[in-house]
N, CA, C and O atoms as CSV, one atom per row, in Angstrom:
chain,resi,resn,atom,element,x,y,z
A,1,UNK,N,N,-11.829,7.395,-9.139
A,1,UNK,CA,C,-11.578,6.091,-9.710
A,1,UNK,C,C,-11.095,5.097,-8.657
A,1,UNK,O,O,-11.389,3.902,-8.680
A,2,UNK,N,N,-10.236,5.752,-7.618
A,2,UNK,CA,C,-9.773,4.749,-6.738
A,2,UNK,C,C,-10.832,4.294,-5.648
A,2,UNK,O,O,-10.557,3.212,-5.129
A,3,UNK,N,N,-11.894,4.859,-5.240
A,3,UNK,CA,C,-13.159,5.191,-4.832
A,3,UNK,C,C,-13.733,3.869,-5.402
A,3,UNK,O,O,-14.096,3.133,-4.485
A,4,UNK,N,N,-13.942,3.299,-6.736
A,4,UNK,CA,C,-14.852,2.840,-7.473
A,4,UNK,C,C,-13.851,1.187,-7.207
A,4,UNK,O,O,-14.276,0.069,-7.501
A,5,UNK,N,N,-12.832,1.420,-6.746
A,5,UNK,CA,C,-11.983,0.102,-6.666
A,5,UNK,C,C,-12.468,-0.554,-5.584
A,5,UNK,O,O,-12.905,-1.705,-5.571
A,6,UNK,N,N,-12.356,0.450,-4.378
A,6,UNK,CA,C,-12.690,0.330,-2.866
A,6,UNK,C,C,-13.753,-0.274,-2.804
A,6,UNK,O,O,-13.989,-1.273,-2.126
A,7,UNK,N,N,-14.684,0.474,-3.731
A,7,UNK,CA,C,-16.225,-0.027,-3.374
A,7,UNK,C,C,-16.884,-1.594,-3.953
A,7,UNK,O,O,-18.015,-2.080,-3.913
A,8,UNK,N,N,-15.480,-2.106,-4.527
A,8,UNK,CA,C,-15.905,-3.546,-5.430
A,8,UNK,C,C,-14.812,-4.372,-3.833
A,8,UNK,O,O,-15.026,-5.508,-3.411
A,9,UNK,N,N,-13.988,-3.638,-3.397
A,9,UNK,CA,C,-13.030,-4.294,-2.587
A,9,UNK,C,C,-13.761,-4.423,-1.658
A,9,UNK,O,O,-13.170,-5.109,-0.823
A,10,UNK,N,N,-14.993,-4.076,-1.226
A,10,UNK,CA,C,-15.492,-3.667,-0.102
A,10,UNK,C,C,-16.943,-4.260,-0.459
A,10,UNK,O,O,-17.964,-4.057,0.198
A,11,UNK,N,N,-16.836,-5.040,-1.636
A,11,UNK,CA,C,-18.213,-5.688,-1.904
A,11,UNK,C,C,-18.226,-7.234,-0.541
A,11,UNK,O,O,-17.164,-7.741,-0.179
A,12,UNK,N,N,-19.410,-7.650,-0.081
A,12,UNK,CA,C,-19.875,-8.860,0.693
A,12,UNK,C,C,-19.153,-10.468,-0.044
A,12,UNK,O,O,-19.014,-11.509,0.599
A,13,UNK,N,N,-18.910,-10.341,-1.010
A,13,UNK,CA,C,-18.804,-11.529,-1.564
A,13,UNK,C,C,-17.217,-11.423,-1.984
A,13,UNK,O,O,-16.856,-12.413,-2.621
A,14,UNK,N,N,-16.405,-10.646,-1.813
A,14,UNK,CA,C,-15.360,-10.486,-1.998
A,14,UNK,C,C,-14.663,-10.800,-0.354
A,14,UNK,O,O,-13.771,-11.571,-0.001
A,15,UNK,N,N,-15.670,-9.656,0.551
A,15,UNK,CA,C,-14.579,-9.858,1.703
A,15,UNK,C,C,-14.974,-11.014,2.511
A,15,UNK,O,O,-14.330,-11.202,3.544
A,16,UNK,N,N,-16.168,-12.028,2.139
A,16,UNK,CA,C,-16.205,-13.382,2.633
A,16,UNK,C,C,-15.276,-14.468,2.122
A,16,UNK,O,O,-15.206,-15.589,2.624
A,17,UNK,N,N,-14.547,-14.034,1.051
A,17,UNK,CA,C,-14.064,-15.290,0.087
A,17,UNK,C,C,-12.239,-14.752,1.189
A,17,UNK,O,O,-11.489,-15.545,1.759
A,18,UNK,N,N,-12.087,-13.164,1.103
A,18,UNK,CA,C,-10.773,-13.195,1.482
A,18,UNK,C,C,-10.647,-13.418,3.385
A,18,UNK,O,O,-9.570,-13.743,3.886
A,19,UNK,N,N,-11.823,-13.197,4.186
A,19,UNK,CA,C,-11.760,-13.854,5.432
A,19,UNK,C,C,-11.503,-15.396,5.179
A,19,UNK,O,O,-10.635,-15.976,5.831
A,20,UNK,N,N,-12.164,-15.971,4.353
A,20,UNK,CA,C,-12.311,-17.729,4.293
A,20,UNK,C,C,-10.569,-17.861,3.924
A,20,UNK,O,O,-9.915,-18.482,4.762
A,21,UNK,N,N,-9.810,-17.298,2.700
A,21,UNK,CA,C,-9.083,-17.804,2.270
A,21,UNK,C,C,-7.535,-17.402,3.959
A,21,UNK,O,O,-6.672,-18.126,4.455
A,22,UNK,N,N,-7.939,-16.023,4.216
A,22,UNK,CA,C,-7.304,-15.881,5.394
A,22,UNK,C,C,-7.063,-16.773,6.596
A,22,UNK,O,O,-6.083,-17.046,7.290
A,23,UNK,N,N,-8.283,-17.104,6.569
A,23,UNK,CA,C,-8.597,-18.286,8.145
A,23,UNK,C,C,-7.462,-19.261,7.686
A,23,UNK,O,O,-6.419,-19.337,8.336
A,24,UNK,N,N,-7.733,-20.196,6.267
A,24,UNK,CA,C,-7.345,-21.391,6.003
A,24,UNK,C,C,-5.978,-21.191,5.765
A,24,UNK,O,O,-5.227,-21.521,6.683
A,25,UNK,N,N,-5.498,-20.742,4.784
A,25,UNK,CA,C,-3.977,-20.247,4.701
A,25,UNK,C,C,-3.420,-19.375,5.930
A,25,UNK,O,O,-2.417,-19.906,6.407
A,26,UNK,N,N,-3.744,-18.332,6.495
A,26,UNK,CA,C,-3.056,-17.725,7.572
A,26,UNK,C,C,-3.233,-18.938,8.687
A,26,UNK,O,O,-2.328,-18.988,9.520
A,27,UNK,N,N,-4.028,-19.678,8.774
A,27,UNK,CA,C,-3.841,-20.696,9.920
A,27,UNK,C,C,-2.517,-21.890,9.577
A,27,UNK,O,O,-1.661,-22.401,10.300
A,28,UNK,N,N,-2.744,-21.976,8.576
A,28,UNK,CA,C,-1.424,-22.990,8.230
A,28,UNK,C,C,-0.079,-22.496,7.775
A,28,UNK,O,O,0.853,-23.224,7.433
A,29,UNK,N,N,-0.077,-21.615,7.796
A,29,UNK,CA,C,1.007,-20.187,7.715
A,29,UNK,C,C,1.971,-20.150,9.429
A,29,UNK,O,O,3.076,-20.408,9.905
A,30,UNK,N,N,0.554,-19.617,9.829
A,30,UNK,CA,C,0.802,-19.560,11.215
A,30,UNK,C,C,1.606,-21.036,12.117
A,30,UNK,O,O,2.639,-21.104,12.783
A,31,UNK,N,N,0.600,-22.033,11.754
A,31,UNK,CA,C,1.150,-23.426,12.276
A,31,UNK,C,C,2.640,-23.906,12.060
A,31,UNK,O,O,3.392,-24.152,13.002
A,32,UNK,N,N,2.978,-24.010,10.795
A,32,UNK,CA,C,4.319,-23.740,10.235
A,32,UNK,C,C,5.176,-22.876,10.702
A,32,UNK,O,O,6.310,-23.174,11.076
A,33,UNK,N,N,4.694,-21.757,10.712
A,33,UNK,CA,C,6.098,-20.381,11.324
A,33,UNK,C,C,6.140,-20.354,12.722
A,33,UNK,O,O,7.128,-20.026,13.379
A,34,UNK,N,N,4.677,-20.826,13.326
A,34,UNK,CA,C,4.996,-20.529,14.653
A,34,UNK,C,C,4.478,-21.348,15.771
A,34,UNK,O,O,4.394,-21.040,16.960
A,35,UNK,N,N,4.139,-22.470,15.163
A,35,UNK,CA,C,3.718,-23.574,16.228
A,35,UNK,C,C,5.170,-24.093,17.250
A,35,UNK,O,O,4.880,-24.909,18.125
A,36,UNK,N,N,5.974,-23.862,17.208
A,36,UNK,CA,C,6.792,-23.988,17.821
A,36,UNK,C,C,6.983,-23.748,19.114
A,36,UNK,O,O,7.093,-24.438,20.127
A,37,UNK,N,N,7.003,-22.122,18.740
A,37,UNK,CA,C,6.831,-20.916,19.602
A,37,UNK,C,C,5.686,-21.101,21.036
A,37,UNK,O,O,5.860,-21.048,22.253
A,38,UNK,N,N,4.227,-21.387,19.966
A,38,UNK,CA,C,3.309,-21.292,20.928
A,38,UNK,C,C,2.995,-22.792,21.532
A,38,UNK,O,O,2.141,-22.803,22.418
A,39,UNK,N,N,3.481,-23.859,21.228
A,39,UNK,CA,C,3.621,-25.360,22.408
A,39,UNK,C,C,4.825,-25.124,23.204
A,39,UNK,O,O,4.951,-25.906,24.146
A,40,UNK,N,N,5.973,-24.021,23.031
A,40,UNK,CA,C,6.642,-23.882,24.072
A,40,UNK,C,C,6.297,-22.704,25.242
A,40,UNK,O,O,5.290,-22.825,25.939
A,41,UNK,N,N,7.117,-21.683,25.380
A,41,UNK,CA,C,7.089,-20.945,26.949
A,41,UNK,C,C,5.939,-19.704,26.446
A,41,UNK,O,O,5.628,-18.787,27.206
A,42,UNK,N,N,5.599,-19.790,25.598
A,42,UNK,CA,C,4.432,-18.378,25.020
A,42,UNK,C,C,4.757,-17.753,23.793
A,42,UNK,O,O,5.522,-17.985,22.857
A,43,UNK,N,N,3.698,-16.641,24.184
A,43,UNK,CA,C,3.760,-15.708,22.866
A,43,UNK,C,C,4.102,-14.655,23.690
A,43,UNK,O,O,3.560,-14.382,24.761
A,44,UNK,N,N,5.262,-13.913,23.019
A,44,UNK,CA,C,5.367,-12.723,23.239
A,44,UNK,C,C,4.273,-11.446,22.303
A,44,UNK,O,O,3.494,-11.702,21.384
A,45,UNK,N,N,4.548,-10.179,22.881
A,45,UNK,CA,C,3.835,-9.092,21.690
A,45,UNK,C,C,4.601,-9.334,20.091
A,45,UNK,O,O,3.887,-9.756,19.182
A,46,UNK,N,N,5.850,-9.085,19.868
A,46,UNK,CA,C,6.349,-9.757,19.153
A,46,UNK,C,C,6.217,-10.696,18.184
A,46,UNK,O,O,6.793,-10.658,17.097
A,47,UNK,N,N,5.251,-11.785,18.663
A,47,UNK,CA,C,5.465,-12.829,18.112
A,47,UNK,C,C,3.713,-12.571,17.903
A,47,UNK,O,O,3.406,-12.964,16.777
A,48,UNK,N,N,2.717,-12.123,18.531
A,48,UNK,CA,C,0.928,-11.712,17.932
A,48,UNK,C,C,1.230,-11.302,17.155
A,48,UNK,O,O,0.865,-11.806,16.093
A,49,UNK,N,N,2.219,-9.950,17.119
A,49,UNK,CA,C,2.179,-9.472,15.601
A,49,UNK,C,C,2.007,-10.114,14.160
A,49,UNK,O,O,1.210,-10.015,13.226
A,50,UNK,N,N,3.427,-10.985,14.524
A,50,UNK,CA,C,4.006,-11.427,13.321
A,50,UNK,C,C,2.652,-12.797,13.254
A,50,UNK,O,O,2.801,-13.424,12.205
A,51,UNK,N,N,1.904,-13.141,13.778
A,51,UNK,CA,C,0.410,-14.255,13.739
A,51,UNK,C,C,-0.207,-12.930,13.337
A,51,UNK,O,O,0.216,-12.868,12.182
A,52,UNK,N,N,-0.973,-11.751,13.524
A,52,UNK,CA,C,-1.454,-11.050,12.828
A,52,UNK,C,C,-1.197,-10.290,11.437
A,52,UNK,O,O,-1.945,-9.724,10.639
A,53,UNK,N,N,0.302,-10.543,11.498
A,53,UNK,CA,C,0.402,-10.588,9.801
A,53,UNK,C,C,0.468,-11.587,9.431
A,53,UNK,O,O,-0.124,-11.450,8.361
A,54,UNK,N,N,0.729,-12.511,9.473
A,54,UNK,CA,C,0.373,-14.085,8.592
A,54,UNK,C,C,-1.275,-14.715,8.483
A,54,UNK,O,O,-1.749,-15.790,8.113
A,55,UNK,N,N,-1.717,-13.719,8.894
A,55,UNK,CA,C,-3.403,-13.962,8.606
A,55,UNK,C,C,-3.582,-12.506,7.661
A,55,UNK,O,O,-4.235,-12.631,6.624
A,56,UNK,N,N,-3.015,-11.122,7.994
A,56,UNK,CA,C,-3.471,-10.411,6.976
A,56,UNK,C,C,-3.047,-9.962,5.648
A,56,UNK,O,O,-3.567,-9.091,4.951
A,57,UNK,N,N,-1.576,-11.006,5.300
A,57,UNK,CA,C,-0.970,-10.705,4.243
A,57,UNK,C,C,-1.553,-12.079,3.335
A,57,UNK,O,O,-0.882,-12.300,2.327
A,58,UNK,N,N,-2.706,-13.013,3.572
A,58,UNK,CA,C,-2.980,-13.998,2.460
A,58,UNK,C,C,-4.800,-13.377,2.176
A,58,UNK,O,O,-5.560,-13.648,1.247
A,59,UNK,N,N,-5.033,-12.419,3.480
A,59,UNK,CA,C,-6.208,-11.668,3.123
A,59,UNK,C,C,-6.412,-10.248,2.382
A,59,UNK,O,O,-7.402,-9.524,2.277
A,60,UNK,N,N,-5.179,-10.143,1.941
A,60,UNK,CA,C,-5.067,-8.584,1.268
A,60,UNK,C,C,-4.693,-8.763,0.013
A,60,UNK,O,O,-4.733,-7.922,-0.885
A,61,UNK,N,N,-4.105,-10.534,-0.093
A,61,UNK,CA,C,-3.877,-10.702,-1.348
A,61,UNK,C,C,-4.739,-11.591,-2.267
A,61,UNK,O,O,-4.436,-12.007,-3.385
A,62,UNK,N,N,-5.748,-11.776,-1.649
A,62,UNK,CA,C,-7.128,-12.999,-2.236
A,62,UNK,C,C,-7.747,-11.439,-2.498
A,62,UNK,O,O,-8.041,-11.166,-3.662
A,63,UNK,N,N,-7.951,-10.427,-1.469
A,63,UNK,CA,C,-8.949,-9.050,-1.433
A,63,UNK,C,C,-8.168,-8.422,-3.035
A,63,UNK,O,O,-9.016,-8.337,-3.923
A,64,UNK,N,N,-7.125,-8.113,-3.359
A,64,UNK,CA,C,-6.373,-8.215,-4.138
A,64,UNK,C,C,-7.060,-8.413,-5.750
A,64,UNK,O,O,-7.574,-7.688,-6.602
A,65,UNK,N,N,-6.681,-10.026,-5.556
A,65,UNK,CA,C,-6.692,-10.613,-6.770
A,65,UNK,C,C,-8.287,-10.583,-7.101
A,65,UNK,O,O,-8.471,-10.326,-8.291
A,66,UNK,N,N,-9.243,-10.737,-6.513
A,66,UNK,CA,C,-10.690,-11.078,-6.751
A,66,UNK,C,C,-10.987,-9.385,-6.952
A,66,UNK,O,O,-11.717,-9.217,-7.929
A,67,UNK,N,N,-10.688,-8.370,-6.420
A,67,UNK,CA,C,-11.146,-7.126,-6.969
A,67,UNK,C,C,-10.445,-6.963,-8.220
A,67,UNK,O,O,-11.289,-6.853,-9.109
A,68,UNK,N,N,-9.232,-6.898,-8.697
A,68,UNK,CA,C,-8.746,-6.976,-10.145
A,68,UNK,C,C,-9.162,-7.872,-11.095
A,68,UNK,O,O,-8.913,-7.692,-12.287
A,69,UNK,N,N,-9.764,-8.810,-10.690
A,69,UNK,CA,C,-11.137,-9.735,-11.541
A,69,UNK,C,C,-11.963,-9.283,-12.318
A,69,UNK,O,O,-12.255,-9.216,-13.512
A,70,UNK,N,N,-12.456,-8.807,-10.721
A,70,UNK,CA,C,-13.993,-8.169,-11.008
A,70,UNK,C,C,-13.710,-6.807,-12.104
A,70,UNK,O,O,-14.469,-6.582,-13.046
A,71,UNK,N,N,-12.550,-6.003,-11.812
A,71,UNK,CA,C,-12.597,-4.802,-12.921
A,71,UNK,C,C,-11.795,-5.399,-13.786
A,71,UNK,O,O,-10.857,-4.601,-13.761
A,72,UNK,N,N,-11.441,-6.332,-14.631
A,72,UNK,CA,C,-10.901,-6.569,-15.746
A,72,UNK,C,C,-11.876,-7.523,-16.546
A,72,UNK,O,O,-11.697,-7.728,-17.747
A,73,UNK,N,N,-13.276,-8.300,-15.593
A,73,UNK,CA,C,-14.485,-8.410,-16.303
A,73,UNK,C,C,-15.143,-7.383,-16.829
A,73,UNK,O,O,-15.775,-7.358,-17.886
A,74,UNK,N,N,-14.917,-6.266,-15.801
A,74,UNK,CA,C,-15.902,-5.398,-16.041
A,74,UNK,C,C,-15.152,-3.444,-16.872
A,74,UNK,O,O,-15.157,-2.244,-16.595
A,75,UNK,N,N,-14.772,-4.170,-17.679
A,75,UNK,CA,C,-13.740,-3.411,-18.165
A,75,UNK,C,C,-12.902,-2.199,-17.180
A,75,UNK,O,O,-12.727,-1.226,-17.914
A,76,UNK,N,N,-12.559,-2.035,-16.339
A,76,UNK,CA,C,-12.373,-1.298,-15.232
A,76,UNK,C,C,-11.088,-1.315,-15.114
A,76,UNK,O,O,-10.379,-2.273,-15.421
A,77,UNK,N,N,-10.587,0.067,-14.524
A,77,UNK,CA,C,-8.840,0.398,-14.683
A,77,UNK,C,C,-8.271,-0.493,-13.525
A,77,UNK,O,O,-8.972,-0.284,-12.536
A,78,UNK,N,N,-7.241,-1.441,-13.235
A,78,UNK,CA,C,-6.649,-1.560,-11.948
A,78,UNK,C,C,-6.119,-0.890,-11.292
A,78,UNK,O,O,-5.945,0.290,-11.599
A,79,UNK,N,N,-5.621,-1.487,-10.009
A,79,UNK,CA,C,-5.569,-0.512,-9.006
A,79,UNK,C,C,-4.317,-0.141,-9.384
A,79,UNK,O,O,-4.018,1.009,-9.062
A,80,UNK,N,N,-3.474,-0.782,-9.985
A,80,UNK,CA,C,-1.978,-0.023,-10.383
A,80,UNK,C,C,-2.059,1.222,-11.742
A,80,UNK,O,O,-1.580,2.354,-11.805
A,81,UNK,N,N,-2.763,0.537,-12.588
A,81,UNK,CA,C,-3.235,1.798,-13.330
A,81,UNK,C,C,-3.725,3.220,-12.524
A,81,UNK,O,O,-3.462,4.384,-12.828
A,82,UNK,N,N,-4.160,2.941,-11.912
A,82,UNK,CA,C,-5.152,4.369,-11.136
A,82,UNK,C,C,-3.997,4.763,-10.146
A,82,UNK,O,O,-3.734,5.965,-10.112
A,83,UNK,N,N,-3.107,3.740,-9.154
A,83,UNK,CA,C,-1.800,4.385,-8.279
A,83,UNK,C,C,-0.978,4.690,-9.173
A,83,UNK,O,O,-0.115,5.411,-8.673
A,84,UNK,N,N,-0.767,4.480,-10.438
A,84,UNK,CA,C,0.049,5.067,-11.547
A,84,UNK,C,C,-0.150,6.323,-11.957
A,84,UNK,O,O,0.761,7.147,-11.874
A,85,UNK,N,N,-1.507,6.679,-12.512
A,85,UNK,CA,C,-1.494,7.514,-12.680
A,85,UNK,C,C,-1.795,8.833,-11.720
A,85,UNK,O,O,-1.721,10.039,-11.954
A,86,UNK,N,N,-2.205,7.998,-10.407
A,86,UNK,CA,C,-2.428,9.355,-9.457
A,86,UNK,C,C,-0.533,9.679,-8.879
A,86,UNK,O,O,-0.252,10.786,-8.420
A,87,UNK,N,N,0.251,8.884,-8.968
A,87,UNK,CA,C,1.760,9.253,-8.352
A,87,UNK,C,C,2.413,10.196,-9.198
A,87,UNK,O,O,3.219,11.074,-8.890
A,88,UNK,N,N,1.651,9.686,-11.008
A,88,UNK,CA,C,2.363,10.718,-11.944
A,88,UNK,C,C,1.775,12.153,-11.981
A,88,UNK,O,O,2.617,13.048,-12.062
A,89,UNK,N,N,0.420,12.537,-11.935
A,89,UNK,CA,C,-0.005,13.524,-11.139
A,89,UNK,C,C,0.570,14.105,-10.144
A,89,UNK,O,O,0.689,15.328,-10.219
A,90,UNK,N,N,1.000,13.519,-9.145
A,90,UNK,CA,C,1.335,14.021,-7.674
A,90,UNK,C,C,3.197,14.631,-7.990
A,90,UNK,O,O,3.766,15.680,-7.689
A,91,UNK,N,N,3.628,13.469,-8.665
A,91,UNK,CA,C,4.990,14.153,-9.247
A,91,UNK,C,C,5.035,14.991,-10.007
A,91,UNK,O,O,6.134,15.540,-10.084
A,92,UNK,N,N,4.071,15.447,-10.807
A,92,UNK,CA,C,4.364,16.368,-11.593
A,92,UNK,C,C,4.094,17.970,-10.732
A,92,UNK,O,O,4.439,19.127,-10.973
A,93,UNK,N,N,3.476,17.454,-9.885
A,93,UNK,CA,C,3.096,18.474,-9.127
A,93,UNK,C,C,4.278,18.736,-8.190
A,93,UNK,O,O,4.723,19.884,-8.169
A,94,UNK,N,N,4.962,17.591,-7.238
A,94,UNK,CA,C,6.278,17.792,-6.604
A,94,UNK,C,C,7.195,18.722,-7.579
A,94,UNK,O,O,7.439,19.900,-7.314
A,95,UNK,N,N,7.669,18.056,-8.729
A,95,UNK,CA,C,8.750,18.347,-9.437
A,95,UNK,C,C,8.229,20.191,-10.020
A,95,UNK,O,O,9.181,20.755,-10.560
A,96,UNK,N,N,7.115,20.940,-9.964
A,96,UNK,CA,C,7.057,21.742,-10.200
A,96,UNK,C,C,7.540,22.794,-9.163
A,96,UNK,O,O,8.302,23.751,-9.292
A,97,UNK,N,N,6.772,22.254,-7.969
A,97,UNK,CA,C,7.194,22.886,-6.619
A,97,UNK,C,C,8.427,23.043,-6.502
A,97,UNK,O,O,8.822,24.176,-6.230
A,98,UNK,N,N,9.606,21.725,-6.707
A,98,UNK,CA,C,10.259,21.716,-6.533
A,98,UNK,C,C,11.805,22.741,-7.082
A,98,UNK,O,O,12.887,23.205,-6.720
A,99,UNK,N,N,10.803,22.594,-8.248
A,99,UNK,CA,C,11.464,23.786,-9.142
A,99,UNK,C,C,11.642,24.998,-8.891
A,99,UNK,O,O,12.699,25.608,-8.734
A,100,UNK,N,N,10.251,25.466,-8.841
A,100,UNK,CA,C,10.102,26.903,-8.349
A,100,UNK,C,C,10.602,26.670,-6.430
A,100,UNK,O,O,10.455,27.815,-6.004
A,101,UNK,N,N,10.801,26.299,-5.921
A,101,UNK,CA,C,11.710,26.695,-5.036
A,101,UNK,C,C,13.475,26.621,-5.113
A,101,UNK,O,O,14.267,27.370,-4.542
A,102,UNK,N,N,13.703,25.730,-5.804
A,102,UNK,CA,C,14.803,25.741,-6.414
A,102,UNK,C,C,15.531,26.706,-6.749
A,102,UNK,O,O,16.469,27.136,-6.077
A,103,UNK,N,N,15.113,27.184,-7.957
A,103,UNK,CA,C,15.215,28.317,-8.319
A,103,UNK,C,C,14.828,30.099,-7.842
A,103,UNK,O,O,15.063,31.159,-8.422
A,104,UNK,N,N,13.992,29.708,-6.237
A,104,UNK,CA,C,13.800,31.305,-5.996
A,104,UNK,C,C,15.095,31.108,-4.572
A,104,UNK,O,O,15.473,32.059,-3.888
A,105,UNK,N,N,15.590,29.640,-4.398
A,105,UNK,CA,C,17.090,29.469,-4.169
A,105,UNK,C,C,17.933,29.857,-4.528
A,105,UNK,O,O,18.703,30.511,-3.823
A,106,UNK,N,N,18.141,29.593,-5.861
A,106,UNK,CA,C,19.561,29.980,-6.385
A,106,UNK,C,C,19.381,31.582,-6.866
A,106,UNK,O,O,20.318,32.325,-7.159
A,107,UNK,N,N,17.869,31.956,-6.879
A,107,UNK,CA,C,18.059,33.469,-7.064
A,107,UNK,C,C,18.947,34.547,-5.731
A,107,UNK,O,O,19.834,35.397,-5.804
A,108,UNK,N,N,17.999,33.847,-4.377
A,108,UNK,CA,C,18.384,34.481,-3.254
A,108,UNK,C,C,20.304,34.277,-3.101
A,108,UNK,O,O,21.028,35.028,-2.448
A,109,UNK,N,N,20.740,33.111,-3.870
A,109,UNK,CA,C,21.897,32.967,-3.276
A,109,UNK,C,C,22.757,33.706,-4.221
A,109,UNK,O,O,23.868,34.095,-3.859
A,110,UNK,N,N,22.261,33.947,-5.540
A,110,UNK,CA,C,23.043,34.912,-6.610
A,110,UNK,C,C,22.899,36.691,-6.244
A,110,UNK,O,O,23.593,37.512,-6.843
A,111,UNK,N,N,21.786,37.122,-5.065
A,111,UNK,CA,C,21.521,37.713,-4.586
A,111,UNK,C,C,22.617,37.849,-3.516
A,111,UNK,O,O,23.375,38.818,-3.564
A,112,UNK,N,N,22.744,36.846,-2.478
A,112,UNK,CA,C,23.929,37.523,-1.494
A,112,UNK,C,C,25.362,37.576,-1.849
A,112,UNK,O,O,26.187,38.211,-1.192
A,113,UNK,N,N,25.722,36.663,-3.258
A,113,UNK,CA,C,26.990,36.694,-3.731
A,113,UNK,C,C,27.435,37.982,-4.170
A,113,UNK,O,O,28.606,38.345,-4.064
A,114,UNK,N,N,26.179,38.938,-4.845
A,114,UNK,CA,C,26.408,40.233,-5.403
A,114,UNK,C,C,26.308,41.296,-3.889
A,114,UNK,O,O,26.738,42.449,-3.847
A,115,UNK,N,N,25.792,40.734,-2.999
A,115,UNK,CA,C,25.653,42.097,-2.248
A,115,UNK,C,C,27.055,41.787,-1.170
A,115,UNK,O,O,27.401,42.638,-0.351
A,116,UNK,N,N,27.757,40.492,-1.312
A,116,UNK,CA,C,29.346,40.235,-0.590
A,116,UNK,C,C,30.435,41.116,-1.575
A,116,UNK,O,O,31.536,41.508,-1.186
A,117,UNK,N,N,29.801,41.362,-3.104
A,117,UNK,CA,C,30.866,41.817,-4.085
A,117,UNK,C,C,30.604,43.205,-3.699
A,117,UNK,O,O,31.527,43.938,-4.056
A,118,UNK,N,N,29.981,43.605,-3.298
A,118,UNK,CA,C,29.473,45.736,-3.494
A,118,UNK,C,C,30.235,45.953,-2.218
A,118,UNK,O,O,30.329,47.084,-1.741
């Protein structure tokens, strides 16, 4: 199911709209936070970063919103539905593990308490 998200996220007409909306907003993002910076003494590594996330956090969230579109036209689970239910899966699976080691814990340790008593 999460497969079937990817592949609408990963459609041509989706990732042209979230490059376009990236360019225009991460550029004026950028201008604002850090035009400062770069008409004075440089850019540090530091400071590319933080310009490479202000271009990829308005492109992950147009990539985002236009794939949860497309599957709520198209009757289709979102992506929080599907990370919902794959975490409750995955926990139920932790919390079992977790158990059964737990407990072959407190066996071993009810184990050396009796063999300190003999």
């Amino acid at each position: 199911m999460i497969n079937g998200w990817l592949k609408i996220a990963l459609q041509k007409n989706i990732l042209m709209r979230a490059i376009k909306v990236a360019l225009v907003v991460g550029s004026i993002l950028m201008l604002i936070n850090h035009g400062d910076v770069m008409l004075s003494d440089g850019l540090s590594i530091k400071e590319y970063i933080k310009i490479t996330l202000t271009y990829l956090v308005p492109y992950c969230v147009s990539t985002y919103s236009s794939t949860e579109a497309v599957c709520a036209a198209e009757n289709m689970p979102s992506i929080n539905k599907l990370m919902w239910e794959f975490l409750k899966k995955k926990g139920c699976e932790l919390a079992h593990c977790s158990k059964t080691v737990f407990n072959s814990l407190i066996i071993r340790l009810q184990q050396i308490k009796n063999n300190q008593n003999t």
